[in-house]
C-alpha positions as a Markdown table, in Angstrom:
| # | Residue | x | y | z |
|---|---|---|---|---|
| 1 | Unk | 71.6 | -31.9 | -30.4 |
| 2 | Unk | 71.5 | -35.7 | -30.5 |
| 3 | Unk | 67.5 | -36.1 | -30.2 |
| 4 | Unk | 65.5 | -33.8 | -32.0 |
| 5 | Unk | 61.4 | -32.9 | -31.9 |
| 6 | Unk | 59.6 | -32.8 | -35.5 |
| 7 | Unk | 55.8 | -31.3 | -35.1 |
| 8 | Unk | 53.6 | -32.0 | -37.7 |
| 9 | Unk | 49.9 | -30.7 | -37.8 |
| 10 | Unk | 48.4 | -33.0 | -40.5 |
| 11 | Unk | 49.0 | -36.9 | -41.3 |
| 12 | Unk | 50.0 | -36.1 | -44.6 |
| 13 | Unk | 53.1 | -33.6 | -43.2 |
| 14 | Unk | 54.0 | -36.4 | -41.2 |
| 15 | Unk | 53.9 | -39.5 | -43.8 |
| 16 | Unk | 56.4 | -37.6 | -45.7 |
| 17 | Unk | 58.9 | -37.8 | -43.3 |
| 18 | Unk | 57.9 | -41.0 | -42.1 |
| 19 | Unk | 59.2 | -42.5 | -46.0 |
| 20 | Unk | 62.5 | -41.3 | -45.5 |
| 21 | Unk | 63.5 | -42.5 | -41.6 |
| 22 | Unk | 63.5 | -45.9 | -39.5 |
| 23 | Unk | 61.0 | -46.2 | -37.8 |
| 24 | Unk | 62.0 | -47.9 | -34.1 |
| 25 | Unk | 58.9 | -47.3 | -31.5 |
| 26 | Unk | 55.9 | -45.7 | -31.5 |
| 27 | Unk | 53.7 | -45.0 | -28.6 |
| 28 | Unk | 50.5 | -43.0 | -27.6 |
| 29 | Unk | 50.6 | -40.3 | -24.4 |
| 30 | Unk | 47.5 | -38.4 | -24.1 |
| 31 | Unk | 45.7 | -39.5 | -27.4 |
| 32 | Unk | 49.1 | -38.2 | -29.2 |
| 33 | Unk | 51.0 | -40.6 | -31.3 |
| 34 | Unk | 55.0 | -40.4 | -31.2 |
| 35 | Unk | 57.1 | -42.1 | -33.8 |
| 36 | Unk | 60.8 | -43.0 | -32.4 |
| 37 | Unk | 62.9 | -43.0 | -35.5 |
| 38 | Unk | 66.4 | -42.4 | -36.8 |
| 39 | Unk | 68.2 | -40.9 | -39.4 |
| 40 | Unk | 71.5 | -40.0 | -39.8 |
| 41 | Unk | 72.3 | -41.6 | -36.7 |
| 42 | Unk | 70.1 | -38.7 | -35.3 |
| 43 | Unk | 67.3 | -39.9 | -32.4 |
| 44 | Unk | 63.6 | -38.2 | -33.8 |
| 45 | Unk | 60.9 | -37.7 | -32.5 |
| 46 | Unk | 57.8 | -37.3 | -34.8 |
| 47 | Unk | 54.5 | -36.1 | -33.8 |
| 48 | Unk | 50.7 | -35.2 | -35.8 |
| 49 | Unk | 49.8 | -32.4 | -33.4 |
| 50 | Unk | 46.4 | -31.5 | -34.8 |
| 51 | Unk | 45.4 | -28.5 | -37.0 |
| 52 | Unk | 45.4 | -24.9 | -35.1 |
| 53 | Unk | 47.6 | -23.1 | -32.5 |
| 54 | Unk | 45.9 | -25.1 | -29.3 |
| 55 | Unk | 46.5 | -28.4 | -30.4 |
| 56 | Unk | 50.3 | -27.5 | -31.5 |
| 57 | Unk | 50.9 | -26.2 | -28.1 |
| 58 | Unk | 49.6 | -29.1 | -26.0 |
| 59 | Unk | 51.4 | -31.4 | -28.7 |
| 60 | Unk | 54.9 | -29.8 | -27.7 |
| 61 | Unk | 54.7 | -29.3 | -24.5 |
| 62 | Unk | 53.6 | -33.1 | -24.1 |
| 63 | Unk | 56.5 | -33.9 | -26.4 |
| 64 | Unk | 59.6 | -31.6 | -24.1 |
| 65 | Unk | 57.7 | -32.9 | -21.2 |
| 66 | Unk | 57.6 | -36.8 | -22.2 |
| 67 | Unk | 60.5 | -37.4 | -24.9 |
| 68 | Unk | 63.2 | -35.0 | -23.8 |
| 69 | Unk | 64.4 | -33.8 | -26.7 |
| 70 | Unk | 67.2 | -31.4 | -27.4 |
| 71 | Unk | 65.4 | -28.9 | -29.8 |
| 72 | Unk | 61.8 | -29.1 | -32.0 |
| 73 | Unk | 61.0 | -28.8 | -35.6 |
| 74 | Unk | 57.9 | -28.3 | -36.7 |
| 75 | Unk | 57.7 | -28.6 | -40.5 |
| 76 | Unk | 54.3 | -28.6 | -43.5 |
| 77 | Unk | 53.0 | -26.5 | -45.8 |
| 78 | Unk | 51.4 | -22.7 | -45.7 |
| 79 | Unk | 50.2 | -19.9 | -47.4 |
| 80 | Unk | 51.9 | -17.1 | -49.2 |
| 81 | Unk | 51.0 | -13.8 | -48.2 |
| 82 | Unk | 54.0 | -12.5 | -50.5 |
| 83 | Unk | 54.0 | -11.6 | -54.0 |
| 84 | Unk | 58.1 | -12.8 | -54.0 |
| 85 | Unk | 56.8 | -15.8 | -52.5 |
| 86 | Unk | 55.4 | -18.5 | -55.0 |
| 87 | Unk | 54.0 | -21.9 | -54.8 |
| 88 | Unk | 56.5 | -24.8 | -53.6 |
| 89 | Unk | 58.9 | -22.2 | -52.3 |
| 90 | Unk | 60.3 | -22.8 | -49.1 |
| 91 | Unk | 60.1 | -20.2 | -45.7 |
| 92 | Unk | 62.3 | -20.5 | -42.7 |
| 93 | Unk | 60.8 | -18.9 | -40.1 |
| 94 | Unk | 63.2 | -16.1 | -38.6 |
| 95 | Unk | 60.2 | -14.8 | -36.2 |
| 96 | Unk | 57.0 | -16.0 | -35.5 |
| 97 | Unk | 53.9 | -14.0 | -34.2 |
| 98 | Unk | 50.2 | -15.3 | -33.8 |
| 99 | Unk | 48.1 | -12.5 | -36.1 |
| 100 | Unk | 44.9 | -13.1 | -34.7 |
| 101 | Unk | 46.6 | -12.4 | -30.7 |
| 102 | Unk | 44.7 | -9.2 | -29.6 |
| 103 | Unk | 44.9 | -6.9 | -26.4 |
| 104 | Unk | 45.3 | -3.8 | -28.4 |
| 105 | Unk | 42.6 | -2.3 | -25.9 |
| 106 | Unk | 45.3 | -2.7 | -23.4 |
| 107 | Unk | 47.8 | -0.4 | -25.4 |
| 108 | Unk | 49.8 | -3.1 | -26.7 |
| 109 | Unk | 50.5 | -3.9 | -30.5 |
| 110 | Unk | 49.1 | -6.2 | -31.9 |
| 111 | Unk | 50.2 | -9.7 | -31.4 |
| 112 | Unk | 51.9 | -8.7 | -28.0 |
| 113 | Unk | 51.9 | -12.0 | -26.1 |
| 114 | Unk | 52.2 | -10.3 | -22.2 |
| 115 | Unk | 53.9 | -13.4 | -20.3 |
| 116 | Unk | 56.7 | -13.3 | -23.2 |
| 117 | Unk | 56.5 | -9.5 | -23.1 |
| 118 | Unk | 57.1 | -9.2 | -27.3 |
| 119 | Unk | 55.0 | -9.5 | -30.6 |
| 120 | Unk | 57.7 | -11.6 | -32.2 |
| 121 | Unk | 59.6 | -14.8 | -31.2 |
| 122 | Unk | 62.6 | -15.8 | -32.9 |
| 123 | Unk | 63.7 | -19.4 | -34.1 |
| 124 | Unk | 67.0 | -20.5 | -32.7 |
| 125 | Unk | 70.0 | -18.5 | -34.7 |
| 126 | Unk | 72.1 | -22.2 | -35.1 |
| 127 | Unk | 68.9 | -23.7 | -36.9 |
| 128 | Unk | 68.1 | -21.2 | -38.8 |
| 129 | Unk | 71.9 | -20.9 | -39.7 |
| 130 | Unk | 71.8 | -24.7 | -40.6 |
| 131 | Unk | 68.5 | -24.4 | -42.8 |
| 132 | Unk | 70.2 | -20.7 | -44.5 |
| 133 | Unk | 73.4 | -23.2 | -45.5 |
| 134 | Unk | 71.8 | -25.6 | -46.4 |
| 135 | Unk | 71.2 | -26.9 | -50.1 |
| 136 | Unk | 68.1 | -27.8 | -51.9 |
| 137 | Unk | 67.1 | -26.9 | -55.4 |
| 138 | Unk | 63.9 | -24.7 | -54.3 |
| 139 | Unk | 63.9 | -21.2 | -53.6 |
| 140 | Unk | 64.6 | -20.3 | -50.2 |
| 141 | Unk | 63.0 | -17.5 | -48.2 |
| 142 | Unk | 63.6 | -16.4 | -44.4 |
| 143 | Unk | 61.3 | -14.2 | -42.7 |
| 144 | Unk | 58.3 | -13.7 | -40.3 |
| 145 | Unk | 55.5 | -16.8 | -40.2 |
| 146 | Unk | 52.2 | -15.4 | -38.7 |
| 147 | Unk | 50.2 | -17.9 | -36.8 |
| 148 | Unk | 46.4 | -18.0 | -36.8 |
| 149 | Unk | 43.2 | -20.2 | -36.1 |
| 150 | Unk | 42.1 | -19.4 | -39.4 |
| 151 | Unk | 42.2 | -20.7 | -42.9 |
| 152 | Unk | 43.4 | -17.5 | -44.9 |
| 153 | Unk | 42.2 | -17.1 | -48.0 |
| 154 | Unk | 40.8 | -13.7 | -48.1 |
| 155 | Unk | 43.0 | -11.0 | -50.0 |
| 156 | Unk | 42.3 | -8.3 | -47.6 |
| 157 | Unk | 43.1 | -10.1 | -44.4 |
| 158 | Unk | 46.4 | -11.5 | -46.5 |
| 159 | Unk | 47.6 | -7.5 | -47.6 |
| 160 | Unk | 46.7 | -6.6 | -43.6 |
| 161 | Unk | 48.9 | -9.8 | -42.2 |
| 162 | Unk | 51.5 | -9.0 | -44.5 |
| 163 | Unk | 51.8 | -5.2 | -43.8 |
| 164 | Unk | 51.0 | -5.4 | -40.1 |
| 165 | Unk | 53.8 | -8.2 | -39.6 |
| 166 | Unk | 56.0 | -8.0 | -43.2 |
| 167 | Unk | 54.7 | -11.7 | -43.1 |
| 168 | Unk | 55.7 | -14.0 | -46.0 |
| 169 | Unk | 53.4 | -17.0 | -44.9 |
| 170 | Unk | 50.1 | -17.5 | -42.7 |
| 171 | Unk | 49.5 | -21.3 | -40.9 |
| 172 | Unk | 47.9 | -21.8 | -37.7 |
| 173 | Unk | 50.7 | -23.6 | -35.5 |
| 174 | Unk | 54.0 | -22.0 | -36.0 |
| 175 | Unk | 53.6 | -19.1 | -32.9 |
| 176 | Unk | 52.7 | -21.2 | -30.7 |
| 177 | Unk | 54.8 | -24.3 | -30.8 |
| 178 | Unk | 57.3 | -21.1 | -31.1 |
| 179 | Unk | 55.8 | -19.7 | -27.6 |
| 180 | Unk | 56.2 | -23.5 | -25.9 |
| 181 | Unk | 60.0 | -23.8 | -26.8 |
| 182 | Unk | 60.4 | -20.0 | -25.7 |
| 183 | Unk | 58.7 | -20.4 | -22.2 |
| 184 | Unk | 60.4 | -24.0 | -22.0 |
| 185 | Unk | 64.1 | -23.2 | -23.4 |
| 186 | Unk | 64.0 | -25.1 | -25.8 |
| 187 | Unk | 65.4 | -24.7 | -29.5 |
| 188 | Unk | 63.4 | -24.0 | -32.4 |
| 189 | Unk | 62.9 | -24.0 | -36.3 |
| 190 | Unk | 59.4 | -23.1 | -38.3 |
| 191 | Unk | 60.1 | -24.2 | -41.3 |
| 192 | Unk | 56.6 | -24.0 | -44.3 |
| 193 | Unk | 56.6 | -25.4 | -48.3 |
| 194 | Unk | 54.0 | -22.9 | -49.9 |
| 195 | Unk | 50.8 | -25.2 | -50.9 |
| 196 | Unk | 48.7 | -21.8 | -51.5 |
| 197 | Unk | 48.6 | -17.9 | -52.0 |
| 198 | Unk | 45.6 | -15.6 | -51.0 |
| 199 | Unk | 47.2 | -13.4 | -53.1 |
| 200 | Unk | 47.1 | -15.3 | -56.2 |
| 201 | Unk | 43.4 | -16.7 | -56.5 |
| 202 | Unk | 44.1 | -19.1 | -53.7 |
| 203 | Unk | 41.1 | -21.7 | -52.7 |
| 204 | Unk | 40.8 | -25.3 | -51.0 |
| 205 | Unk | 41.4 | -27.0 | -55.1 |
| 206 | Unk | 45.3 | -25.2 | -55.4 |
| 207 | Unk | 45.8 | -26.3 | -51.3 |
| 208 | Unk | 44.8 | -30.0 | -52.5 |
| 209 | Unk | 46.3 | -30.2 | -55.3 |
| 210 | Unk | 50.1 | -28.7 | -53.7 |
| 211 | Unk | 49.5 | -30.0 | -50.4 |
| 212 | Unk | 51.5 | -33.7 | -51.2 |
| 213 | Unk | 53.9 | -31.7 | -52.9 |
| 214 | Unk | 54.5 | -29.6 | -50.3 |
| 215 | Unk | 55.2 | -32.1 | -47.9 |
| 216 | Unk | 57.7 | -33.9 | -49.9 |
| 217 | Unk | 59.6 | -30.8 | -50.6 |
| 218 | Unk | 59.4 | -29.7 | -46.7 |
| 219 | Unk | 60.4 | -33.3 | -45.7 |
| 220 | Unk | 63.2 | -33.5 | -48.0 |
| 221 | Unk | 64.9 | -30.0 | -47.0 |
| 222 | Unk | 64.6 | -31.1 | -43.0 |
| 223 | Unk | 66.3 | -34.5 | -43.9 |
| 224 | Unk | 69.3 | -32.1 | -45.5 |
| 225 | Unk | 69.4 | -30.0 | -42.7 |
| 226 | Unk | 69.4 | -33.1 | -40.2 |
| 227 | Unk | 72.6 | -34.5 | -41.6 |
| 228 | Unk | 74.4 | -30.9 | -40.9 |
| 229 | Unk | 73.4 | -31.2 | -37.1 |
């Protein structure tokens, strides 16, 4: 894995990383802006996708499609839906599922994607054993991400994502970048720095205010787990 894929969906997600690598090229495909950087004598790729699970599907299939990269990141903040998950913790995502995905009415579960014929996809086992191994002084959890094109911040819809799923975060890209690299065969890692809890009074002021935060700690982990690769 010499050239690897990093998603982001916000600009803030992405100026993070964007401190910590060299940046070489940059170039626009489609209205998308790609950053060609390096780090540890690793190629990147760095994209802002847009918020919500269209946008961070058309971003990486654009990106496997354009760049050719060996494997795809995509990194930023989410929401705990765990009461062992706190603020500024980080989640690798083992599985992904899109919450909000429903043909129940069919007599599938919910979250059943038919043309990948599961509810969950799961990250690549060598990432995830890379992220698992590797050390950062922030507590580390690895478990289901739910996708959704929704901002959750409702209690209820939090307990029923969590019990539905045993989610430990919510965002609204994860799935389906997750769904790309499945149909694509490519390698991937979801990897979210908690910037909120529905579960703990959450609202738009604690996402601000944890939000740069966040980032940094997300960025920082990724740039440890790069120099393992």
């Amino acid at each position: 894995m010499n050239k690897l894929g990093i998603i982001f969906a916000m600009e803030k997600e992405l100026e993070e990383l964007l401190k910590i690598v060299k940046l070489e090229n940059k170039y626009t495909i489609f209205d998308l802006t790609f950053y060609e950087c390096k780090l540890n004598n690793k190629d990147l790729v760095l994209a802002e996708s847009g918020i919500g699970k269209v946008n961070a599907a058309r971003c990486t299939q654009i990106m496997i499609d354009n760049t050719k990269v060996d494997c795809i990141f995509n990194i930023g903040v989410g929401g705990s839906v765990s009461n062992d998950v706190d603020i500024c913790d980080l989640v690798i995502g083992e599985k992904l599922v899109q919450h909000d995905f429903d043909i129940t009415a069919f007599n599938h579960e919910k979250g059943y994607i038919p043309n990948i014929g599961k509810v969950f996809i799961e990250s690549d086992p060598y990432l995830i054993k890379l992220a698992e191994e590797t050390e950062i002084d922030t507590k580390k959890h690895k478990g289901v991400i739910a996708s959704g094109d929704i901002f959750c911040t409702e209690k209820n819809m939090s307990d029923k994502i969590a019990s539905k799923f045993k989610a430990l975060c919510v965002e609204m890209e994860g799935a389906s970048i997750a769904q790309v690299c499945y149909l694509s065969h490519i390698p991937f890692l979801v990897i979210r720095s908690i910037s909120d809890s529905p579960n703990k009074g959450n609202n738009k002021l604690t996402y601000q205010e944890f939000l740069e935060i966040s980032s940094k700690k997300v960025a920082n982990y990724l740039k440890k787990i790069i120099s393992r690769i």
